[in-house]
C-alpha positions as CSV (number, residue, x, y, z in Angstrom):
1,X,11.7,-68.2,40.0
2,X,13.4,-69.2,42.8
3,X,17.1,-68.3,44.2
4,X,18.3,-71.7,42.7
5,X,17.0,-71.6,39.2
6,X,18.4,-67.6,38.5
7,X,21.7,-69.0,39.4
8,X,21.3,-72.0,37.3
9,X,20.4,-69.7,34.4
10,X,23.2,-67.3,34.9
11,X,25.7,-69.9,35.1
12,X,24.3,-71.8,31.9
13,X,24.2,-68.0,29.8
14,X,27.8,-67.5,31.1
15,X,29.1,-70.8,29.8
16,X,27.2,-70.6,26.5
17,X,29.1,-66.9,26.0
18,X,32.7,-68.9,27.3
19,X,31.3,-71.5,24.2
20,X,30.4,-69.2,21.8
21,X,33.7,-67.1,22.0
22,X,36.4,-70.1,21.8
23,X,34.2,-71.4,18.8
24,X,34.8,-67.7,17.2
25,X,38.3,-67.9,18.1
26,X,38.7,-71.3,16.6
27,X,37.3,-70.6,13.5
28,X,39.2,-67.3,12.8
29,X,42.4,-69.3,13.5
30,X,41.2,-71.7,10.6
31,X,40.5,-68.6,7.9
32,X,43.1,-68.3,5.5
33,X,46.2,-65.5,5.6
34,X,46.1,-63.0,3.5
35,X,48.9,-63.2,0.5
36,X,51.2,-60.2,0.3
37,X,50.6,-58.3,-2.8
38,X,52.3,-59.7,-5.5
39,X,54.9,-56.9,-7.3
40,X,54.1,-55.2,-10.4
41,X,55.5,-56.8,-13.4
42,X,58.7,-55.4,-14.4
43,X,58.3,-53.0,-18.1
44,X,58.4,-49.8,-19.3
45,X,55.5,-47.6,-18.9
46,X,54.9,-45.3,-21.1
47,X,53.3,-41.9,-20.0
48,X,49.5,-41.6,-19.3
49,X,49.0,-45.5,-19.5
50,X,47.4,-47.2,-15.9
51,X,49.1,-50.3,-14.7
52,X,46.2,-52.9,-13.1
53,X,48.4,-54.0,-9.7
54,X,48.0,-58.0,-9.6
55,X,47.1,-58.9,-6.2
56,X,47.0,-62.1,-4.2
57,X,43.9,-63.8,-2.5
58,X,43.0,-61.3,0.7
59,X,41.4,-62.6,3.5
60,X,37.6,-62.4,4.1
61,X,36.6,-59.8,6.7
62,X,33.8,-59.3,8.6
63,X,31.3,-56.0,8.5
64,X,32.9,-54.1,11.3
65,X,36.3,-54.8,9.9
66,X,35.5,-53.7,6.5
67,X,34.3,-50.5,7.3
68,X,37.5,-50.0,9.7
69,X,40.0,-51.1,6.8
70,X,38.6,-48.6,4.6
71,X,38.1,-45.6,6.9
72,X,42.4,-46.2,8.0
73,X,42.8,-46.4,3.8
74,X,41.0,-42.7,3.3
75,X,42.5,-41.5,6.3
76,X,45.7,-42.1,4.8
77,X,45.1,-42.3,1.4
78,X,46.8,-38.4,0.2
79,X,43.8,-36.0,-1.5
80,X,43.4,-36.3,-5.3
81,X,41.9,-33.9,-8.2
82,X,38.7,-34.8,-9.1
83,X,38.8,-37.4,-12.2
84,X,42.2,-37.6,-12.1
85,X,43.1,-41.2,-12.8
86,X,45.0,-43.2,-10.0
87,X,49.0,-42.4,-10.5
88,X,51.4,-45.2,-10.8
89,X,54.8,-45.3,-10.8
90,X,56.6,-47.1,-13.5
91,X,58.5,-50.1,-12.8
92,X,62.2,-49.9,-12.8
93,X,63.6,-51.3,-15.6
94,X,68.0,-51.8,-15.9
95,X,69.2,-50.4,-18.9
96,X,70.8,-52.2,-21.3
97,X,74.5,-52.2,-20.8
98,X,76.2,-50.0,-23.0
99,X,78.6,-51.2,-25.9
100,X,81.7,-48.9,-26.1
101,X,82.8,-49.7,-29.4
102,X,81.9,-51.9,-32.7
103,X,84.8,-52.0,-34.5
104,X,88.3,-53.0,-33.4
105,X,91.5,-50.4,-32.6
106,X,94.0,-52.6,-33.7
107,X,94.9,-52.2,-37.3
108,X,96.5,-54.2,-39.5
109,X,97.9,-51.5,-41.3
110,X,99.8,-50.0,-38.4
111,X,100.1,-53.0,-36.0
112,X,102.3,-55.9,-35.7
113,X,99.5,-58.1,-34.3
114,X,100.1,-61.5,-31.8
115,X,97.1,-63.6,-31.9
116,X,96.0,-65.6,-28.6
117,X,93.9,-69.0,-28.5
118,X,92.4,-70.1,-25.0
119,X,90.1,-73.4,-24.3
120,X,87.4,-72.0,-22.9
121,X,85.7,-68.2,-22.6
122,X,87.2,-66.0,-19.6
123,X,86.2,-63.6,-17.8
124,X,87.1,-59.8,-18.3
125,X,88.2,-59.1,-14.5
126,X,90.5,-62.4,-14.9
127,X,92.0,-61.3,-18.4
128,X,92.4,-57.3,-17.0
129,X,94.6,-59.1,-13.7
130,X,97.2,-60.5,-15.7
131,X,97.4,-57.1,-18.4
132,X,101.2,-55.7,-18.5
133,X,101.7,-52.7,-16.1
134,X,102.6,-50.4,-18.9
135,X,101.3,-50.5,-22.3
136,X,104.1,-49.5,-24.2
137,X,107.0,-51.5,-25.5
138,X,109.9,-48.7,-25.6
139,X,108.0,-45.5,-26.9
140,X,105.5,-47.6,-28.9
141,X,102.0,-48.0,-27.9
142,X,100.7,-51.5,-26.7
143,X,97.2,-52.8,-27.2
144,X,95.6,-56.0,-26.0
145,X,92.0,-56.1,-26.7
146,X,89.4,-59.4,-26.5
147,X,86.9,-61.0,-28.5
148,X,83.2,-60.4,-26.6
149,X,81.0,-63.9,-26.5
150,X,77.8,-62.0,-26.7
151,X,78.5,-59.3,-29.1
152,X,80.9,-61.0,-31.3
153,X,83.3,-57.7,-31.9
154,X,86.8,-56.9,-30.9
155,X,87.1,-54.2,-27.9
156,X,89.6,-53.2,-25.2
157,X,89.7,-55.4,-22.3
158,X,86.3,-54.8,-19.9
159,X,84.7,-55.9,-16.4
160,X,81.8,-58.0,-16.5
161,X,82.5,-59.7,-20.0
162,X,83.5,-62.7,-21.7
163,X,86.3,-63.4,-24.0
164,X,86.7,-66.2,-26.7
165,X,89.8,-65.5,-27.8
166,X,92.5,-62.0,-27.5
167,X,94.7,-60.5,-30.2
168,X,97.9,-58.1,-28.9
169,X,99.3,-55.9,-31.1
170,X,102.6,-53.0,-30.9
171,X,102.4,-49.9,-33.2
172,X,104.9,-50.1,-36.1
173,X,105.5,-46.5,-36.5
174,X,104.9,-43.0,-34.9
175,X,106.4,-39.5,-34.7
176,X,109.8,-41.3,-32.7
177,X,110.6,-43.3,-35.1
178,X,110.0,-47.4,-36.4
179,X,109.6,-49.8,-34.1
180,X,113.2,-51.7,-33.7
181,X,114.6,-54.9,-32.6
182,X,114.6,-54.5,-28.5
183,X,111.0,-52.7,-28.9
184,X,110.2,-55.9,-30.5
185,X,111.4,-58.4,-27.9
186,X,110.1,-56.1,-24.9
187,X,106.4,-56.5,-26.6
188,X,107.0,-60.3,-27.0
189,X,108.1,-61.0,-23.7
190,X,104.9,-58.5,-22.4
191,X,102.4,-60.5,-24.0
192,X,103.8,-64.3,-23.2
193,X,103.4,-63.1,-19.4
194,X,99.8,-62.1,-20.4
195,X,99.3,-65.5,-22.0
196,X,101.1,-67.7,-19.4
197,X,98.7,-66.3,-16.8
198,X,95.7,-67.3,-18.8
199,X,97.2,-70.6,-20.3
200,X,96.4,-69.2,-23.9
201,X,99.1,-69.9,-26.8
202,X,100.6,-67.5,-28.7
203,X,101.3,-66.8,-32.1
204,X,103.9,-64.0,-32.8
205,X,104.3,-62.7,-36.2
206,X,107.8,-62.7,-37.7
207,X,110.4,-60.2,-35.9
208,X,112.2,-59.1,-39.4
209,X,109.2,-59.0,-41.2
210,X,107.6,-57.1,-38.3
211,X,110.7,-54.7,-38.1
212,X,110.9,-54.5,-41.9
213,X,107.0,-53.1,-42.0
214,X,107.8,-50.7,-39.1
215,X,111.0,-49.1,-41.5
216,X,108.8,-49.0,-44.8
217,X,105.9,-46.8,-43.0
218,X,108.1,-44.8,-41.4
219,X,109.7,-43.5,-44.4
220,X,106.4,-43.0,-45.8
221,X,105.4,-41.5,-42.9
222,X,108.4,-39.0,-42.6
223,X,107.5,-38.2,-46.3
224,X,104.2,-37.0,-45.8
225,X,104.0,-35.4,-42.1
226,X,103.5,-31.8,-42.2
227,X,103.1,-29.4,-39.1
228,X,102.3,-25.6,-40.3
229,X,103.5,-22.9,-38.4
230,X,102.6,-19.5,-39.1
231,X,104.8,-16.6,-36.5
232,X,102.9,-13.4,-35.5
233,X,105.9,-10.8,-34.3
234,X,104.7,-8.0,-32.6
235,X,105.8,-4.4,-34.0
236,X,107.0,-1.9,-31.5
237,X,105.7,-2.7,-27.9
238,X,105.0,-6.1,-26.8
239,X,101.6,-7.5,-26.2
240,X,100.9,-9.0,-22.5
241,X,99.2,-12.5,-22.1
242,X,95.9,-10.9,-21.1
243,X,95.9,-8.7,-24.6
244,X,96.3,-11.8,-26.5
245,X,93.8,-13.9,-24.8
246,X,91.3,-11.2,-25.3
247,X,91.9,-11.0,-28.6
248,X,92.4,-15.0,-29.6
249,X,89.1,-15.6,-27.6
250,X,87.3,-13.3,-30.3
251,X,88.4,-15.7,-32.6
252,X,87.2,-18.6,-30.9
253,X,90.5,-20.0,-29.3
254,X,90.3,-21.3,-25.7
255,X,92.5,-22.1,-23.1
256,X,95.1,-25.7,-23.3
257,X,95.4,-28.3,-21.2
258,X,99.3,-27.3,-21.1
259,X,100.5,-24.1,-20.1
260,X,101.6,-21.4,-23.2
261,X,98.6,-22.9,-25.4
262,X,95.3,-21.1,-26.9
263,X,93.5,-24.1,-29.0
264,X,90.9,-23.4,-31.4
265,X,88.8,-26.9,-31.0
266,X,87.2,-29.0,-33.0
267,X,83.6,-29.4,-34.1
268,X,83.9,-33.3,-32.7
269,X,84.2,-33.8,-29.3
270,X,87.3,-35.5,-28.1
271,X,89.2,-35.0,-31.8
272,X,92.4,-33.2,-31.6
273,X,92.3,-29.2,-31.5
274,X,92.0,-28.0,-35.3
275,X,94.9,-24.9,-34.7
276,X,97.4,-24.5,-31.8
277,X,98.2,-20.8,-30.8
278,X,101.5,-21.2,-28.7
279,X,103.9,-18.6,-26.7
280,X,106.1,-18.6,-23.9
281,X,105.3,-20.8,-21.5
282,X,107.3,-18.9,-18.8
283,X,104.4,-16.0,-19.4
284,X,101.8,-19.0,-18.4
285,X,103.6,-19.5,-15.1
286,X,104.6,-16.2,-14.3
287,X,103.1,-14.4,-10.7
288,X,101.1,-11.9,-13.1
289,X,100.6,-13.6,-16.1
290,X,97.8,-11.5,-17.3
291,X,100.8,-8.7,-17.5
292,X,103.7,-10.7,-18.9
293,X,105.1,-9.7,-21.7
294,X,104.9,-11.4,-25.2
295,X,106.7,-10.5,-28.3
296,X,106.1,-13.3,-30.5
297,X,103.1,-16.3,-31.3
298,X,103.1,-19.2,-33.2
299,X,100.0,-20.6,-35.1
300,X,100.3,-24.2,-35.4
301,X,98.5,-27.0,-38.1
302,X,99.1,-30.1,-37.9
303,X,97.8,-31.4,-41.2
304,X,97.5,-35.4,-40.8
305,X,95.5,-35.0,-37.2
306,X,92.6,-32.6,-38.6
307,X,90.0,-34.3,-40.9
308,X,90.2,-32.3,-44.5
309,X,86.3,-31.8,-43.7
310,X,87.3,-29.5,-41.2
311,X,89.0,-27.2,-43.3
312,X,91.7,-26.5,-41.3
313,X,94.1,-24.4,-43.5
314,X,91.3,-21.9,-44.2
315,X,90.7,-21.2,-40.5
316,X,94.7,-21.2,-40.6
317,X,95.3,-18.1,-42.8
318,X,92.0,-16.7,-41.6
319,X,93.3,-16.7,-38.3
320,X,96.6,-15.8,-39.0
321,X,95.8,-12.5,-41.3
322,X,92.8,-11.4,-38.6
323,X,95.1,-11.8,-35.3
324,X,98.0,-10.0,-37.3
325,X,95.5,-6.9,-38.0
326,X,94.2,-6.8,-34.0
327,X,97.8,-6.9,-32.9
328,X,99.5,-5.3,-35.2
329,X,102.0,-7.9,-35.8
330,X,104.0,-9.4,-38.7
331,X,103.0,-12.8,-40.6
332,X,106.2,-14.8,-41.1
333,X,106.9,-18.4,-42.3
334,X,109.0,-20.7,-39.7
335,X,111.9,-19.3,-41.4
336,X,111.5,-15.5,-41.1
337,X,110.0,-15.1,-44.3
338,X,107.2,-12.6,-45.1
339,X,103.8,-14.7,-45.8
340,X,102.0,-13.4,-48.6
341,X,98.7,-14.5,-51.2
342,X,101.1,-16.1,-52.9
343,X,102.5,-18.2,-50.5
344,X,99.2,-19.2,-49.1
345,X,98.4,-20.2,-52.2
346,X,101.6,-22.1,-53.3
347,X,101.0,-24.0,-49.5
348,X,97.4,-24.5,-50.3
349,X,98.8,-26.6,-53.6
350,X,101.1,-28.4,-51.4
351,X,99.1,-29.1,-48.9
352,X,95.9,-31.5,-51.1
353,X,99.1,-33.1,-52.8
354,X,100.1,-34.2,-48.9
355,X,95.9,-34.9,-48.8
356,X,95.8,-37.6,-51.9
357,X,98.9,-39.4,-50.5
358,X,97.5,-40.0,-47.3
359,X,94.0,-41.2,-48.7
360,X,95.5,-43.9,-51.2
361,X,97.3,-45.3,-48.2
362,X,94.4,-45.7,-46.0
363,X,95.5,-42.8,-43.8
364,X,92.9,-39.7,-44.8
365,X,93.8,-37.0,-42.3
366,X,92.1,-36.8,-39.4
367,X,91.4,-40.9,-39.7
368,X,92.3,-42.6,-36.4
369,X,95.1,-44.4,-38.3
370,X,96.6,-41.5,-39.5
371,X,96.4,-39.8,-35.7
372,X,98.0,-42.9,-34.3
373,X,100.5,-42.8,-36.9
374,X,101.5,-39.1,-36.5
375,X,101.7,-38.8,-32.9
């Protein structure tokens, strides 16, 4: 071969390699892209069941990249039990939102009640702007609540729901007295600003007959409010705070939020304490209070804020007559009298007398009416 033709056949293998490698190149440009992996289906999982991933069309490889793809997947790839089946994690899921309540706190019974009338469905954060700055109307509590779209039920005013229509309502009585003429006005002129912010119209009930209600439960409720109070005077020497405590805590009273109070709670969470041990708040505040000096407690029932099922006035006089024999002390009535069996037992009479009334008026004791009420 001469010097001529090797050259020749160099150049032609050289440009059939050049040929060969843009024809690869081209038709690699022309495969098609891998999809990403589509995500796993939102659902619950429940334990020990395998979720099959659904995965988009993957691009074909060759050999060489095969092998490479899964050599980088086992290097990575953590190491796993033998026959334990591939672990995967559960999709999350947004819990349903919560409802906070199913049934309405306004009452006809104890409220004067304003109903409001708007065109279209608003929005909770809009309704919550134009609420009053104080929700009272002279000492009487103020309630506007709304009528959820999707549930259907009355509720106290909420972010992130709709509203058909709202009802406003002032309580008629409580522990200050009925509600009266001004207290009237003040709620009226309250919940018109309310409305004129949301162009809803308004229909008041009747101020007499409003203010006529509030004097009627009232009286009742003057009739049939009862607060027991048991004293515990000490004998000789007086007790200090850190004595007492001691001895209340055996009994299963705790610490109050306010200062000169032991509460013995109540089995449902939130529901008003079922006895109040009180003392001297000055001992409370004192620089020692553990070693200030008390001479005298007072164990408190309040009879229409403790559900009858609780059997309040047992744990009263069995609280009473135990904290009398650890301290020593005297039992005494509110007016200085000796407490006695017979005494219990002539308050015991009294007291499911006071328990019947309140029933056949709708306010059982304990009831959420009959807390508002006597408050």
């Amino acid at each position: 071969m001469t010097s001529l033709q090797a050259g020749l056949a160099i150049l032609g293998a050289l440009l059939l390699a050049g040929l060969g490698a843009h024809t690869a190149w081209r038709l690699r440009g022309t495969k098609p892209r891998a999809e990403p992996a589509a995500p796993l289906q939102a659902g619950r999982v429940e334990p020990g069941e395998l979720v099959e991933p659904q995965l988009g069309p993957m691009a074909p490889m060759d050999g060489e990249g095969v092998v490479a793809e899964v050599l980088r997947a086992e290097a990575d790839a953590p190491p796993a039990e033998a026959g334990a089946p591939e672990r995967i994690e559960p999709a999350f899921v947004a819990p349903p939102r919560p409802l906070v309540r199913t049934a309405p706190a306004l009452d006809a019974l104890l409220d004067a009640i304003a109903q409001l009338t708007i065109e279209q469905p608003i929005a909770g954060e809009a309704a919550i702007a134009h609420l009053p700055a104080t929700r009272r109307a002279g000492n009487k509590p103020l309630l506007i609540e709304g009528l959820d779209t999707e549930t259907g039920t009355w509720e106290t005013l909420q972010p992130g729901r709709r509203y058909g229509e709202f009802q406003a309502g002032v309580q008629l009585a409580n522990r200050a007295g009925a509600l009266n003429e001004i207290e009237y006005s003040e709620f009226v002129q309250k919940v018109q600003a309310f409305a004129d912010g949301l162009g809803a119209a308004v229909d008041f009930p009747d101020m007499l007959d409003a203010v006529a209600r509030a004097r009627e439960l009232d009286a009742f409720a003057a009739d049939h409010d009862a607060q027991l109070v048991m004293r515990l005077a000490c004998g000789r020497a007086a007790w200090t705070l850190g004595y007492v405590q001691q001895h209340a805590q055996r009994h299963g009273f705790v610490p109050g939020v306010l200062p000169g109070r032991l509460v013995l709670p109540a089995a449902d969470t939130g529901a008003p304490p079922v006895l109040l041990l009180q003392f001297d708040a000055q001992a409370a505040l004192a620089e020692e209070p553990q070693n200030a000096p008390l001479r005298e407690l007072r164990l408190v029932f309040d009879a229409p804020q403790t559900a009858r099922d609780e059997q309040p006035f047992v744990a009263w006089c069995a609280a009473g007559e135990a904290l009398s024999l650890a301290l020593d002390a005297s039992l005494l009535d509110d007016r200085g009298q000796a407490l006695n069996t017979a005494a219990f037992e002539s308050i015991g009479k009294e007291l499911e007398r006071l328990y019947t009334a309140l029933a056949e008026r709708d306010l059982a004791a304990g009831s959420p009416a009959a807390r508002r009420l006597f408050s």
